[in-house]
Backbone as XML, in Angstrom:
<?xml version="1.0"?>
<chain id="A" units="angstrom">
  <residue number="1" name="UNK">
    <atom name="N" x="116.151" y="121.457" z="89.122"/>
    <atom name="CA" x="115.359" y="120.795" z="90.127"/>
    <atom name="C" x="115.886" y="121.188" z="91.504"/>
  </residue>
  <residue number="2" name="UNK">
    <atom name="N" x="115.076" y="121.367" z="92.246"/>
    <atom name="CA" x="115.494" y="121.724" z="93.668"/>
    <atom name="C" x="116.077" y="120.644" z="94.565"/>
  </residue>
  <residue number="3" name="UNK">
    <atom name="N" x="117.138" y="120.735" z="95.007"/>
    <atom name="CA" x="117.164" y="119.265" z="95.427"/>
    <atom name="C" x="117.147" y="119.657" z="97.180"/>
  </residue>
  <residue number="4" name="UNK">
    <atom name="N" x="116.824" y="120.901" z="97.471"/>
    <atom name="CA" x="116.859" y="120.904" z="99.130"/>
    <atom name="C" x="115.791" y="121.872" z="99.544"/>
  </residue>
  <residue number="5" name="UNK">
    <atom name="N" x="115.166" y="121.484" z="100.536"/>
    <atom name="CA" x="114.136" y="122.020" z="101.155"/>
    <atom name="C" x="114.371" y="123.293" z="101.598"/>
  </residue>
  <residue number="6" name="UNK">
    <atom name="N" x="114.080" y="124.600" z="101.301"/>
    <atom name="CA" x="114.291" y="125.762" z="102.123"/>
    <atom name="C" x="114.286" y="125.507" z="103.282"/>
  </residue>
  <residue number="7" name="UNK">
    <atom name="N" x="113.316" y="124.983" z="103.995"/>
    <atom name="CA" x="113.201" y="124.981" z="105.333"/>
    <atom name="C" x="114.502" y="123.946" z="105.755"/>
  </residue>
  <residue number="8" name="UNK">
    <atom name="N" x="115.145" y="123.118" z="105.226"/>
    <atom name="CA" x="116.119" y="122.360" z="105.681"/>
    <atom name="C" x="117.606" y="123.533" z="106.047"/>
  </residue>
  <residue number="9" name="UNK">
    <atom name="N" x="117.532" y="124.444" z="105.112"/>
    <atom name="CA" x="118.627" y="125.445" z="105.080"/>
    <atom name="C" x="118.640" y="126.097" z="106.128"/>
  </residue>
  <residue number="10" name="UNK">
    <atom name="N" x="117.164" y="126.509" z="106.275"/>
    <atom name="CA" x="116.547" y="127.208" z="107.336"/>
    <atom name="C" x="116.936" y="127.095" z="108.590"/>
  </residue>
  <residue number="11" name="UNK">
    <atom name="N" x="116.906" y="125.421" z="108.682"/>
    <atom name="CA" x="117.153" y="125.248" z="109.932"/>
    <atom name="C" x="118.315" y="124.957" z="110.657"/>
  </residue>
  <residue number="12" name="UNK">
    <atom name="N" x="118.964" y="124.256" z="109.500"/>
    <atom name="CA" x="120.880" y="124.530" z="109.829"/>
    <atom name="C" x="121.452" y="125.783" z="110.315"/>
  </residue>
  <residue number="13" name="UNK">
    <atom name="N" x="120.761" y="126.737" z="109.535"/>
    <atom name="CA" x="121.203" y="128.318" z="109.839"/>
    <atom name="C" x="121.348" y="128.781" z="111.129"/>
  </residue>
  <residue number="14" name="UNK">
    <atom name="N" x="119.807" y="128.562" z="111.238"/>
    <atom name="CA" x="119.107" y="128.902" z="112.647"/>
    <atom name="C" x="120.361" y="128.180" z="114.101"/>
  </residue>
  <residue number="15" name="UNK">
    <atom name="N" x="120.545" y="126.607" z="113.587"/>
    <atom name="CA" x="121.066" y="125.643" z="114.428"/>
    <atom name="C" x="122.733" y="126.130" z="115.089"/>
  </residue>
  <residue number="16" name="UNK">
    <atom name="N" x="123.071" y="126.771" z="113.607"/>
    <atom name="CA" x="124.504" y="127.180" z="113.775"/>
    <atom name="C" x="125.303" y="128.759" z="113.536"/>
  </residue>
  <residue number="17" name="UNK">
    <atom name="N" x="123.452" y="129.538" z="113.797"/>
    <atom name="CA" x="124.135" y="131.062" z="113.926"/>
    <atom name="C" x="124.053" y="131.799" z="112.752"/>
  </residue>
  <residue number="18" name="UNK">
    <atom name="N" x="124.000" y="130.953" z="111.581"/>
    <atom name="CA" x="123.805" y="132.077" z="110.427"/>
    <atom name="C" x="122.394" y="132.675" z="110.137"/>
  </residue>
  <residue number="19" name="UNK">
    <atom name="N" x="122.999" y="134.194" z="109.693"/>
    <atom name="CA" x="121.384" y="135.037" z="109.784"/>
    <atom name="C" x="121.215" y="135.263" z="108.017"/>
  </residue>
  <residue number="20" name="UNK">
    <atom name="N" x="120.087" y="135.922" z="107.828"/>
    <atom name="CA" x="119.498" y="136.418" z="106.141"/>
    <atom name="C" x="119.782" y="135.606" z="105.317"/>
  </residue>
  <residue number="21" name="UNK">
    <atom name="N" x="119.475" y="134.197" z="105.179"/>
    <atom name="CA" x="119.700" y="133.756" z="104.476"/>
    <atom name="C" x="118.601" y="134.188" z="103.131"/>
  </residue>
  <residue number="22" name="UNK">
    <atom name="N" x="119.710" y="133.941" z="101.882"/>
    <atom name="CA" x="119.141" y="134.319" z="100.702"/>
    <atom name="C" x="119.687" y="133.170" z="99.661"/>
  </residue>
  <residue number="23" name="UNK">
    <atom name="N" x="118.472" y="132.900" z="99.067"/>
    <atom name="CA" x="118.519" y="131.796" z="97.726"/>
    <atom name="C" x="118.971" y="132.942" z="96.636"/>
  </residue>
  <residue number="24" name="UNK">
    <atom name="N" x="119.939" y="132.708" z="95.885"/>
    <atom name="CA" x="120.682" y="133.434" z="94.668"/>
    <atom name="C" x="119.936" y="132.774" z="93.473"/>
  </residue>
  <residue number="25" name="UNK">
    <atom name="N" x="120.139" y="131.486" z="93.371"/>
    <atom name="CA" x="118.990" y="131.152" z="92.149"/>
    <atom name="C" x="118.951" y="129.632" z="93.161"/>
  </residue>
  <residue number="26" name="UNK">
    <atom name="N" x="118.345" y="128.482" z="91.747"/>
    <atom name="CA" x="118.095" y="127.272" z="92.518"/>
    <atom name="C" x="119.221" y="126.378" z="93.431"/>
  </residue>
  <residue number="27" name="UNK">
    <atom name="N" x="119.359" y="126.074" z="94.325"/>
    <atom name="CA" x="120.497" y="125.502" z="95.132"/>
    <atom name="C" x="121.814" y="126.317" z="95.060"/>
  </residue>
  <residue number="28" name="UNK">
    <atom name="N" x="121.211" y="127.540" z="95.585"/>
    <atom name="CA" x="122.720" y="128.186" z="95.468"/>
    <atom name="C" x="122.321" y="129.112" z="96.642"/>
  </residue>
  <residue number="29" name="UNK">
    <atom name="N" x="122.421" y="129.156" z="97.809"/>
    <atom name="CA" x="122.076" y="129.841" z="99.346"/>
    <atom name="C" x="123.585" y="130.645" z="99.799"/>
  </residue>
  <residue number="30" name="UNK">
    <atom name="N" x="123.181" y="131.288" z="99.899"/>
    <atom name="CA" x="123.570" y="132.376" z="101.051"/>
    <atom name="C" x="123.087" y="133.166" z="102.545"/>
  </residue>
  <residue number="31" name="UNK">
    <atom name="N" x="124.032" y="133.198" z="102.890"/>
    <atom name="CA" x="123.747" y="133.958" z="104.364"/>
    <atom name="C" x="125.141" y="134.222" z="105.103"/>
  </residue>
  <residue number="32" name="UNK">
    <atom name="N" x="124.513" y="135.303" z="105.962"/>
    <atom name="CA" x="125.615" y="135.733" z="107.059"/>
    <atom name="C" x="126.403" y="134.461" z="107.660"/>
  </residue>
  <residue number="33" name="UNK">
    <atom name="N" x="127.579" y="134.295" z="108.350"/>
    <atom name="CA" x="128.192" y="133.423" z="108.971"/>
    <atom name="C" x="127.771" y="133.886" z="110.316"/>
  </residue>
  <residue number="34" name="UNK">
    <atom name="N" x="128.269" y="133.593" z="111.450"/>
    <atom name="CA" x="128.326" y="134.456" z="113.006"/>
    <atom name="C" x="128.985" y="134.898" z="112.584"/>
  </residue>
  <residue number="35" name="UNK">
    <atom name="N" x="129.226" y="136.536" z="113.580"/>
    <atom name="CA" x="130.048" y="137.400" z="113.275"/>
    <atom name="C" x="130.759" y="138.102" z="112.213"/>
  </residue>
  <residue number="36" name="UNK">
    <atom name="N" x="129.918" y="137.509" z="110.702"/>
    <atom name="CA" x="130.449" y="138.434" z="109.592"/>
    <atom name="C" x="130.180" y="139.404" z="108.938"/>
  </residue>
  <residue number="37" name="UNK">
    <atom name="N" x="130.383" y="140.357" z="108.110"/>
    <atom name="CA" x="129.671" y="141.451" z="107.577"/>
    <atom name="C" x="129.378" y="141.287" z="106.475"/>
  </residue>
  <residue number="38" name="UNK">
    <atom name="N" x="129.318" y="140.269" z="105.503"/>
    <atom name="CA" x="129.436" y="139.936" z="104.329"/>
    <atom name="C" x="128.501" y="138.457" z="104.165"/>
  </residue>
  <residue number="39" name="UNK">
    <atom name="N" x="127.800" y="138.173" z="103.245"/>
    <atom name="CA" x="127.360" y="136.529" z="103.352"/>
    <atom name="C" x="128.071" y="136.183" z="102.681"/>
  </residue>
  <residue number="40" name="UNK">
    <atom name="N" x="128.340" y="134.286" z="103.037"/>
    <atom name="CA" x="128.967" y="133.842" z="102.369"/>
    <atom name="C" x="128.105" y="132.461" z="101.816"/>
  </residue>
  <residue number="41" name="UNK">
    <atom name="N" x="128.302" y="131.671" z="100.532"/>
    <atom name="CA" x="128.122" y="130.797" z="99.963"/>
    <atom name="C" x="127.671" y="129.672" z="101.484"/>
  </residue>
  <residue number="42" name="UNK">
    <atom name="N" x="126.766" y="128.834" z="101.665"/>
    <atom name="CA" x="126.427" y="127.766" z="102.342"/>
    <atom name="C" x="127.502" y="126.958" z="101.943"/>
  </residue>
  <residue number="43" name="UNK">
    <atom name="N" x="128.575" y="126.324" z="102.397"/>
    <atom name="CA" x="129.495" y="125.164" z="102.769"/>
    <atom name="C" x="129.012" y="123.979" z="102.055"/>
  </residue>
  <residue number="44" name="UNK">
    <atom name="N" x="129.661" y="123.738" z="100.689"/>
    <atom name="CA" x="129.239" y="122.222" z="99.963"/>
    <atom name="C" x="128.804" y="121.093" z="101.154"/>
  </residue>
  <residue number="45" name="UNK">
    <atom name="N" x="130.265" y="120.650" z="101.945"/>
    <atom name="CA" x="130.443" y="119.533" z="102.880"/>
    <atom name="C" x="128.780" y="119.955" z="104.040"/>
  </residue>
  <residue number="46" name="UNK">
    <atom name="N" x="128.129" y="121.187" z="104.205"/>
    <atom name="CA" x="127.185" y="121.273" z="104.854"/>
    <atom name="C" x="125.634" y="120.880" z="104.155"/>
  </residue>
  <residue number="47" name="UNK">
    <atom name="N" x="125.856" y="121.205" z="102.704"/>
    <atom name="CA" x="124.494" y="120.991" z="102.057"/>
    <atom name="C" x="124.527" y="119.663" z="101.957"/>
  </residue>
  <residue number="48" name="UNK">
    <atom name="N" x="125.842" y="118.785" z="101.446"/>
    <atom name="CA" x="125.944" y="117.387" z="101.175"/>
    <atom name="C" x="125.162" y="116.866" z="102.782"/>
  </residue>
  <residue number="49" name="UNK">
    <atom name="N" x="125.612" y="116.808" z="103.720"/>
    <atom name="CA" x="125.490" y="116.687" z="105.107"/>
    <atom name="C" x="123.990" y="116.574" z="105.047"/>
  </residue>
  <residue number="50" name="UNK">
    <atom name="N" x="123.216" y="117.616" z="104.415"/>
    <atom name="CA" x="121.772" y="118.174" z="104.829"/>
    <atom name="C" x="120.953" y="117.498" z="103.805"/>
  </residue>
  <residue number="51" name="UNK">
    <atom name="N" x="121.684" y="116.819" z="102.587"/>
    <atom name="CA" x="121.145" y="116.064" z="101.835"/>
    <atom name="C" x="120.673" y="114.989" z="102.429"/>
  </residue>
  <residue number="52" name="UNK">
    <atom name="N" x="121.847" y="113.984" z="102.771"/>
    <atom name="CA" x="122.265" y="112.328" z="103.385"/>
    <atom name="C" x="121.543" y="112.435" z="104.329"/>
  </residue>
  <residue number="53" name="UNK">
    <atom name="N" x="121.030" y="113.614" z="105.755"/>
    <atom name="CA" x="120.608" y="113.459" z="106.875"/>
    <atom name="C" x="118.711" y="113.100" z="106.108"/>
  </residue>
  <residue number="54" name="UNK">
    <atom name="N" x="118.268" y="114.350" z="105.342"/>
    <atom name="CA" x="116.850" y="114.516" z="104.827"/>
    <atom name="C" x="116.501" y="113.772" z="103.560"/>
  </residue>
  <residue number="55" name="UNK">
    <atom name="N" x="117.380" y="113.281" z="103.317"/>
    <atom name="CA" x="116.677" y="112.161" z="101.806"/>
    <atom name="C" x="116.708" y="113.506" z="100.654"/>
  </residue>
  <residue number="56" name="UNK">
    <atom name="N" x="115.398" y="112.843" z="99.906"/>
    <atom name="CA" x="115.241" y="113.320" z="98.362"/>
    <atom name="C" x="113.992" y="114.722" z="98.864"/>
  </residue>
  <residue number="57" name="UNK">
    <atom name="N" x="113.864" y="115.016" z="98.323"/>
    <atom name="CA" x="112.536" y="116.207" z="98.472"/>
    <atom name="C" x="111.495" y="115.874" z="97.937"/>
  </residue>
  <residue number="58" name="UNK">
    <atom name="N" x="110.004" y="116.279" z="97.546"/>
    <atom name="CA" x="108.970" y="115.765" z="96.724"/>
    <atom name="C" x="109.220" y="115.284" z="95.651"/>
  </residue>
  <residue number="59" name="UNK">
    <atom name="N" x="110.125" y="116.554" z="94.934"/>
    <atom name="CA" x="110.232" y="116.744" z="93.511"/>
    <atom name="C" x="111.080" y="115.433" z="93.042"/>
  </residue>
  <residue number="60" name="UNK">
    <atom name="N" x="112.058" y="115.498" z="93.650"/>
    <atom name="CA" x="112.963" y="114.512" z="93.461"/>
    <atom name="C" x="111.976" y="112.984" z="93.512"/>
  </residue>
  <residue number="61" name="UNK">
    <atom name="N" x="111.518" y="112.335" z="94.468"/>
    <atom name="CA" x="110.638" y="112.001" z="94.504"/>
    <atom name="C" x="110.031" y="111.516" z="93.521"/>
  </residue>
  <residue number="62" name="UNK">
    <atom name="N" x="108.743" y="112.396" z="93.368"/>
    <atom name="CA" x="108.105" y="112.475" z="91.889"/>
    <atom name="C" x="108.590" y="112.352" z="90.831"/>
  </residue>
  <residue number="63" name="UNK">
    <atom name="N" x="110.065" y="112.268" z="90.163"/>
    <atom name="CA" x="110.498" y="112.120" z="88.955"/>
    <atom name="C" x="110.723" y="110.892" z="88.923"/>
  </residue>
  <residue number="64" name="UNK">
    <atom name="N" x="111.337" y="110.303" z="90.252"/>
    <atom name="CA" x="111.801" y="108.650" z="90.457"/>
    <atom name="C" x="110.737" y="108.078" z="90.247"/>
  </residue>
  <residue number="65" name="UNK">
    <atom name="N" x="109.634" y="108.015" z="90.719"/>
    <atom name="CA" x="108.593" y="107.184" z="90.904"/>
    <atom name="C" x="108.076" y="107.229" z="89.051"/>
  </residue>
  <residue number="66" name="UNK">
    <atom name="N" x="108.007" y="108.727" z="88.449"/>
    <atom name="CA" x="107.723" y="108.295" z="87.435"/>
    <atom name="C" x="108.983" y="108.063" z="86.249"/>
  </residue>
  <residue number="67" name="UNK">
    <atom name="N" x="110.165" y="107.453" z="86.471"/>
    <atom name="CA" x="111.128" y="107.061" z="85.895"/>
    <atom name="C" x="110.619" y="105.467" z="86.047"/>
  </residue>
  <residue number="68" name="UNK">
    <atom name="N" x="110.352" y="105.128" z="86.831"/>
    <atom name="CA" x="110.091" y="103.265" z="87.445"/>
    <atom name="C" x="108.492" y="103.577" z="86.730"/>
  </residue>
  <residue number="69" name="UNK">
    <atom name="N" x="107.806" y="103.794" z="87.078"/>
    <atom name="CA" x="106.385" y="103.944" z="86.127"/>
    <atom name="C" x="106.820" y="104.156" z="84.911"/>
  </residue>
  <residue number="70" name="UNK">
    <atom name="N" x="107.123" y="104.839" z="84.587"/>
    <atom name="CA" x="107.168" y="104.845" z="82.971"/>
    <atom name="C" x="108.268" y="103.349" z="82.215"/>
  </residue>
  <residue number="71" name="UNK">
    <atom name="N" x="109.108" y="102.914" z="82.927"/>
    <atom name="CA" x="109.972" y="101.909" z="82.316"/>
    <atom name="C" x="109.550" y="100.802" z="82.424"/>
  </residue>
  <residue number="72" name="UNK">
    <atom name="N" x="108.419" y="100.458" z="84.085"/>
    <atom name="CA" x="107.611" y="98.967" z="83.668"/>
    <atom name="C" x="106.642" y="99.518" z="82.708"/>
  </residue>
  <residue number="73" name="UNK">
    <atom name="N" x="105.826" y="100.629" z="82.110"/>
    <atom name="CA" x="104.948" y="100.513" z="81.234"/>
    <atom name="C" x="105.501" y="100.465" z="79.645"/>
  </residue>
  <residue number="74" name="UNK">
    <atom name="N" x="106.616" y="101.009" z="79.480"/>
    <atom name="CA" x="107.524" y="100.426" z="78.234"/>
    <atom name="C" x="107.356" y="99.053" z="78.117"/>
  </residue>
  <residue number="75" name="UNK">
    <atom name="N" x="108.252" y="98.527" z="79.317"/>
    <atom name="CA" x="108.521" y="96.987" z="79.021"/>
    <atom name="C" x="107.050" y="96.259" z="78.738"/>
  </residue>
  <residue number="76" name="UNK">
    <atom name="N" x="106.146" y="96.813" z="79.062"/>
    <atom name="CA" x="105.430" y="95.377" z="78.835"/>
    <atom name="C" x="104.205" y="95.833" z="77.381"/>
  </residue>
  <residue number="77" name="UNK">
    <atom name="N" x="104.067" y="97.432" z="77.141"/>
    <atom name="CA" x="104.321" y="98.245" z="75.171"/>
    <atom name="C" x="104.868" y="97.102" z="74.835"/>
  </residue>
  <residue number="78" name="UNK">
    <atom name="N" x="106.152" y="97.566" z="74.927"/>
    <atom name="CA" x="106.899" y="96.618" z="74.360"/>
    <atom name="C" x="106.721" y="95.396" z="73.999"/>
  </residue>
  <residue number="79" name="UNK">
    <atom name="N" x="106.548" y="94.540" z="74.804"/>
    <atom name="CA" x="106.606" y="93.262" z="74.761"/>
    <atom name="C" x="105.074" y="92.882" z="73.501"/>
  </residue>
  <residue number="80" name="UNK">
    <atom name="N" x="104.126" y="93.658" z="74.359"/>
    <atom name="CA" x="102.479" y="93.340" z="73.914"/>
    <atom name="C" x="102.683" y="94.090" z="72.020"/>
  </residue>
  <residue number="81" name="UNK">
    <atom name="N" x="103.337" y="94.830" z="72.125"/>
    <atom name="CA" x="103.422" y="95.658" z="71.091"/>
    <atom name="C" x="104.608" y="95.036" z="69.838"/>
  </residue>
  <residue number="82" name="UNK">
    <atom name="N" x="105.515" y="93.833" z="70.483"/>
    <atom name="CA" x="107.007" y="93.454" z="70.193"/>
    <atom name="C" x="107.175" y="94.784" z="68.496"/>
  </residue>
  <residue number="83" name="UNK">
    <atom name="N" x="107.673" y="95.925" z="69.790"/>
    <atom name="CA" x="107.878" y="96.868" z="68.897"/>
    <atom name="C" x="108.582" y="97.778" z="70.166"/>
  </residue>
  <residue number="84" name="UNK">
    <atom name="N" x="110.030" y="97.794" z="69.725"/>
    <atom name="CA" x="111.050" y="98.830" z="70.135"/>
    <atom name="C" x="111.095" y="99.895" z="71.004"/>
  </residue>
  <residue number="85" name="UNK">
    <atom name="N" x="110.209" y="100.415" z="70.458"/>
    <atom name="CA" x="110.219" y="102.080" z="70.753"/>
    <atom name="C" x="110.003" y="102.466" z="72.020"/>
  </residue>
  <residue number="86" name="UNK">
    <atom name="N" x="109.064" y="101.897" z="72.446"/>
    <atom name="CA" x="108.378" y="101.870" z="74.051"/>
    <atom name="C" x="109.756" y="101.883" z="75.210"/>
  </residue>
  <residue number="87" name="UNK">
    <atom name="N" x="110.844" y="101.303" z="74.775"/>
    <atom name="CA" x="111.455" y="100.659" z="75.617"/>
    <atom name="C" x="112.541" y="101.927" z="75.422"/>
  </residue>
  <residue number="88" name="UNK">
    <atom name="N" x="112.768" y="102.214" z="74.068"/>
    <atom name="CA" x="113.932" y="103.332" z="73.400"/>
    <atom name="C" x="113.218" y="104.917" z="73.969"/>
  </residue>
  <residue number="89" name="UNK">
    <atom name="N" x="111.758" y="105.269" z="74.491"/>
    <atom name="CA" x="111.627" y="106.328" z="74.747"/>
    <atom name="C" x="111.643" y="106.568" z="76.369"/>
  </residue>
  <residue number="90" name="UNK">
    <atom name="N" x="111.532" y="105.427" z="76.726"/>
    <atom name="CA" x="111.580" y="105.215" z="78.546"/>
    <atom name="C" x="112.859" y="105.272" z="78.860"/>
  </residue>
  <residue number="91" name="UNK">
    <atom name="N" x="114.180" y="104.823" z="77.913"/>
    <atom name="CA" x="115.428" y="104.815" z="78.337"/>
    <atom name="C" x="115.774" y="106.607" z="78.102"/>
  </residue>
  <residue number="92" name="UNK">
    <atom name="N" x="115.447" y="107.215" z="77.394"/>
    <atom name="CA" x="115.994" y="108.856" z="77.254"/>
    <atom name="C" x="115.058" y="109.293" z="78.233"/>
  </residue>
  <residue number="93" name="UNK">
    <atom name="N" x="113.842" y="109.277" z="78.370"/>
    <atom name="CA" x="113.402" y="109.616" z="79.776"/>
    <atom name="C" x="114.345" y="109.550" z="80.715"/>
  </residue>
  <residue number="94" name="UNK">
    <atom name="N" x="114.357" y="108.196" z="81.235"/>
    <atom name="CA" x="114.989" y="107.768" z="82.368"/>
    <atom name="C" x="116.442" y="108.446" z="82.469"/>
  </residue>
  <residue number="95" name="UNK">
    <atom name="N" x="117.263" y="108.784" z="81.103"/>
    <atom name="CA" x="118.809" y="109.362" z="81.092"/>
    <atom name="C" x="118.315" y="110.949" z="81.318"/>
  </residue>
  <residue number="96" name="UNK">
    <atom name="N" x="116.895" y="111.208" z="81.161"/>
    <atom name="CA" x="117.093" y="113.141" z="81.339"/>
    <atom name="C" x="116.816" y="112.852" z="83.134"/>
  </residue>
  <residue number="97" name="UNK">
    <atom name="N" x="115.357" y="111.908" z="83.535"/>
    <atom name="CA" x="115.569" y="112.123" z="85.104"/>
    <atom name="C" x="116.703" y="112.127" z="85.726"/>
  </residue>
  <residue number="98" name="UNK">
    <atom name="N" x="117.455" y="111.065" z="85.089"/>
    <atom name="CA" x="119.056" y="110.740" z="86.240"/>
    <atom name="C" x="119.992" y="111.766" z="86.010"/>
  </residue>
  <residue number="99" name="UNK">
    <atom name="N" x="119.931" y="112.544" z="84.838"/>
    <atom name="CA" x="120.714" y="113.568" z="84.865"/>
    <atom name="C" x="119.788" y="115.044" z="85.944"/>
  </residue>
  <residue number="100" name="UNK">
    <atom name="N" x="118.682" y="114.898" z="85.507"/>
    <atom name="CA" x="118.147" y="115.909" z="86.781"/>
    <atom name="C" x="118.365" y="115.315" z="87.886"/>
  </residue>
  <residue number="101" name="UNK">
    <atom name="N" x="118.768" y="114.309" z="88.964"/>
    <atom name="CA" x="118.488" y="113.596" z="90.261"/>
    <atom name="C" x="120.090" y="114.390" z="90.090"/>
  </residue>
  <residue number="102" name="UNK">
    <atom name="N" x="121.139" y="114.628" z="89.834"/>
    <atom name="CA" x="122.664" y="114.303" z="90.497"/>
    <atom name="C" x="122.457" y="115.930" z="90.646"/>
  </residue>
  <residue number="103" name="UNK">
    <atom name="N" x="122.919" y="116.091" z="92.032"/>
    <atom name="CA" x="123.055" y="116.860" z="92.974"/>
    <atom name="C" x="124.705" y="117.904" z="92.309"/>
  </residue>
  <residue number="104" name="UNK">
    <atom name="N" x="124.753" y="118.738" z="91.987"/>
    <atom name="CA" x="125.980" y="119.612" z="91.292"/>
    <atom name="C" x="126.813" y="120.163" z="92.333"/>
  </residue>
  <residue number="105" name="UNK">
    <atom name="N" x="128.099" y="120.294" z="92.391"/>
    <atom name="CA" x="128.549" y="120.613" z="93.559"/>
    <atom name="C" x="129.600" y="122.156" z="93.077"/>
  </residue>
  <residue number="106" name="UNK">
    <atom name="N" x="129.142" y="122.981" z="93.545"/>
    <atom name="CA" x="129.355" y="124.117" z="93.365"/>
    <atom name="C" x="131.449" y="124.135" z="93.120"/>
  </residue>
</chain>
């Protein structure tokens, strides 16, 4: 899951001098520093920074909203249904979104 906006990278770059920036795969950026000949890895303590300032992204977003949608429509399966399952398939949902939401730190 993407957890940062290109254009958020974009604009740190821009803000603080680094040029070409290049996405290596998902959340993993590169670019020139000032003055270097080589790119280097985007700065954890800078992406964390660029997280906390910009929130969640769509995507991120969209999984939450349907983690909370899908767990009140269990509970009340459930209840109308007083049958288990509803409640047992919204909880492994909900454990794959929260494992997609945590942000990996290189």
């Amino acid at each position: 899951m993407k957890h940062y906006h290109q254009q958020w990278i974009e604009d740190w770059c821009q803000d603080n001098g680094w040029t070409d920036l290049h996405i290596e795969r998902c959340n993993n950026y590169w670019a020139f520093p000032p003055g270097a000949v080589m790119p280097e890895p985007i700065p954890v303590k800078v992406l964390r920074f660029i997280k906390t300032e910009k929130g969640m992204t769509f995507n991120e977003k969209f999984w939450s909203i349907s983690a909370v949608v899908g767990t009140v429509v269990a509970v009340i399966s459930t209840y109308l249904l007083k049958c288990p399952m509803p409640m047992i398939l919204a909880f492994a949902f909900d454990a794959v979104t929260a494992a997609r939401l945590e942000v990996e730190d290189i």
